[in-house]
N, C-alpha and C positions, 0 to 999 in steps of 0.2 A: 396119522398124528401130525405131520409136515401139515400136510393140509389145512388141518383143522387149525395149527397155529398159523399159519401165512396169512388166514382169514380173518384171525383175531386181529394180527397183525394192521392187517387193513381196514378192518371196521374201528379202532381205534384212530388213526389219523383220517379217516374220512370222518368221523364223529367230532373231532378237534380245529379240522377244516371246516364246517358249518359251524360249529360253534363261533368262529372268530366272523364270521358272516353277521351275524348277528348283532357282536359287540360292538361295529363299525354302525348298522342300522340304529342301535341306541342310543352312541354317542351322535348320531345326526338327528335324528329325534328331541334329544335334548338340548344342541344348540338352537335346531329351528325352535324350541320351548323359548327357550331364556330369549332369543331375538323377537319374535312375535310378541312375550310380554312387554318390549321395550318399544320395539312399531308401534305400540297399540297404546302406549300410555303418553298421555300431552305434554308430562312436567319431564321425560326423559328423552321424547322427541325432543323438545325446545333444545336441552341442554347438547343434542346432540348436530342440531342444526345452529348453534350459535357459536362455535368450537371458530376460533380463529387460525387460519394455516390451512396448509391442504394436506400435513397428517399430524397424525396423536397416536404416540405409542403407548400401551396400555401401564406405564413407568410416567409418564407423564398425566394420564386421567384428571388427578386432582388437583394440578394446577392449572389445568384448562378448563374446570367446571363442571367436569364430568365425575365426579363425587356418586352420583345417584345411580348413573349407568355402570361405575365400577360396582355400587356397591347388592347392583340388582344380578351384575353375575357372579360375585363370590358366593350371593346367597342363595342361589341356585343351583350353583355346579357340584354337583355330590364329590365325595368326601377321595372316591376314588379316581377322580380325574384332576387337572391341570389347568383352567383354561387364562387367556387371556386374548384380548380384543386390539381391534386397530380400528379409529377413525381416519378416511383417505377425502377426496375429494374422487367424485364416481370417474371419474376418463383417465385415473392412476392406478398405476398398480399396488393394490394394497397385502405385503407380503411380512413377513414376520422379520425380524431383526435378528436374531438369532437361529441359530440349525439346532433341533431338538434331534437327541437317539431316538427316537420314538416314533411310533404312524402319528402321526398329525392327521386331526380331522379339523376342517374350515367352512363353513359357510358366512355368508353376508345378506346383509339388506339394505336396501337403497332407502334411508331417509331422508325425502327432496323439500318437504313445505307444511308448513302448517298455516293455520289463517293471517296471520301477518308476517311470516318470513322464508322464503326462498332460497333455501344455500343447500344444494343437491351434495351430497354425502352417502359413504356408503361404510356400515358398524359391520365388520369384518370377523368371525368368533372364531380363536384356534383352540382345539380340545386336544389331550391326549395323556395316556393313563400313567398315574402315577409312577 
């Protein structure tokens, strides 16, 4: 009977430990989503290549012009996650402003040029569950 619960025991948090393997995978999935739609579209490149300073806290977004790029990750980000973004200048550290209780998940992308402007920058995305 020991036995048979010890095993329970342990098939339960090895169950719980893959589980959270996962949830880490989704939430990275899902930044690299929301970033790639924003890489990929001209009118939110621009905005994010015309961003004056060498950073933008995502508290700041819309009075720097960034109106479209905020409003393409709140409508993105499901309902159960957190996220917010940082515009840096790409040879800075682009790191969050505050300490979350939480795993923080981060990915970025380097957006450097479009056909008439040059300003290498890099949209920085923090996720982490509600």
């Amino acid at each position: 009977m020991a036995v048979l619960l010890i095993a329970g025991v342990l098939l339960i948090v090895l169950n719980k430990t893959s589980v959270g393997g996962n949830v880490s995978e989704e939430i990275y999935e899902i930044e690299k989503g929301i970033l790639r739609e924003i890489e990929l579209s001209s009118s939110l490149r621009q905005e994010v290549l015309l961003v004056s300073g060498s950073f933008v806290a995502w508290g700041n977004f819309d009075s720097n012009g960034l109106e479209g790029v905020r409003n393409k990750i709140n409508e993105r980000t499901p309902a159960d996650l957190i996220c917010e973004a940082r515009v840096c200048d790409l040879d800075k550290v682009c790191a969050m402003e505050q300490i979350i209780d939480a795993d923080v998940y981060a990915q970025a992308v380097a957006i450097t040029a479009n056909n008439e402007i040059y300003s290498p920058r890099q949209l920085k995305l923090f996720c982490w569950k509600k």
